[in-house]
N, C-alpha and C positions, 0 to 999 in steps of 0.2 A: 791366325788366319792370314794365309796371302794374300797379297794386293789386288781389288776388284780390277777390273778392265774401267777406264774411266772416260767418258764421251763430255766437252764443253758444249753448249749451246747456246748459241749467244744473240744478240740483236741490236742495232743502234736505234734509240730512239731522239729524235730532235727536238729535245725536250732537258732542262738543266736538270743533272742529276738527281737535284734535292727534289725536285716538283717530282719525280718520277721514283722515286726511293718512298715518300710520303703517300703517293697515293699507293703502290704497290703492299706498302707495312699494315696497312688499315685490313684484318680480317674481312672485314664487311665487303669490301671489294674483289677481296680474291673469285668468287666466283660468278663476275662480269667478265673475268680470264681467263681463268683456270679449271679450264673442260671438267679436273677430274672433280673440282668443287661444285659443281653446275647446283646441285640439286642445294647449296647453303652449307653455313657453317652457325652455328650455336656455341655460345661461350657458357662455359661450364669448368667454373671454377681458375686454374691457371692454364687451362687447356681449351681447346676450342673442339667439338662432337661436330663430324662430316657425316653426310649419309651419300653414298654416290656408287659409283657402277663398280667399286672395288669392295660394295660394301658396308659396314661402319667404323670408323677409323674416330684414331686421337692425335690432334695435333698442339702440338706445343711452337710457339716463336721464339723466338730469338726478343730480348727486349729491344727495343727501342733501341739506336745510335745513331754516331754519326760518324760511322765510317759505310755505312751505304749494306751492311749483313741482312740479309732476309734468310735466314737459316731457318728451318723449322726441323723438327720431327715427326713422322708419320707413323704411328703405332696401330697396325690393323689388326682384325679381331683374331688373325692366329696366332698376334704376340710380334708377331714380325714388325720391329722400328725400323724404321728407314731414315737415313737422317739425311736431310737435301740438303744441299750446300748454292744459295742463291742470292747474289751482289749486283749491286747498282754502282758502276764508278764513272767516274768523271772521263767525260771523251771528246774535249774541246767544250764547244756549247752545249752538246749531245750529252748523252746517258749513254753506255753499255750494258745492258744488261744479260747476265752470263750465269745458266744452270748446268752444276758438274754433277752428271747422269752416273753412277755407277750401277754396273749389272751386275749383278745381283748372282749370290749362289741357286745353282740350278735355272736359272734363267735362261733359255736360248737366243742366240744372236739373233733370232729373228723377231722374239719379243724388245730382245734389247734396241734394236733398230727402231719397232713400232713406239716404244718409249720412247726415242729419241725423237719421232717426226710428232708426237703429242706435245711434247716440250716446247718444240719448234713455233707450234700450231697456238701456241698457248702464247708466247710470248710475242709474235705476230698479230694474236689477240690486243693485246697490253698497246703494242705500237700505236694500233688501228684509235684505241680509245684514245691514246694519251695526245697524240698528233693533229686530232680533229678541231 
């Protein structure tokens, strides 16, 4: 398989990375952020079950670390995994938090774009909470 087209999207948050790493790893909180979680996440087994506008989806994490990895994989119900690649690093006092967007086979750049402004939108989310 060739190389997907790959998009960063990133965001500083004023917040020490570890505070910001921990509350981000916690499934339970992903969808207070994370649009496409909105409707919950259920843990089920080593997996956690999504029900949301893509659908119903399997998602797996990354365990726990402390190099700041939020990786998950998103398995929807046509089989299609996606595997998201999303880190918390150190940025002075700040956090960076940074998702590497790749588009996807058959995707169009116009989808690819709107993925990228959800991303955006998501982690913009995450600021809003974490900053207050």
């Amino acid at each position: 398989m060739a190389a997907m087209e790959a998009k960063i999207v990133h965001i500083t948050i004023e917040r020490n990375w570890r505070d910001v790493y921990a509350f981000a790893a916690k499934p339970d909180n992903m969808p207070l952020w994370a649009s496409g979680l909105a409707e919950g996440l259920e843990p089920d087994g080593e997996e956690w079950a999504a029900h949301g506008a893509l659908g119903n989806a399997r998602i797996r994490f990354t365990p726990l670390n402390d190099f700041g990895v939020l990786d998950h994989r998103v398995t929807l119900e046509t089989g299609l995994a996606v595997h998201n690649a999303l880190r918390v690093v150190p940025n002075g006092s700040a956090a960076e938090v940074m998702f590497t967007l790749l588009r996807q086979p058959g995707m169009s750049k116009e989808q690819f774009d709107s993925d990228a402004d959800c991303v955006k939108k998501d982690l913009i989310a995450l600021k809003k909470l974490l900053e207050a």
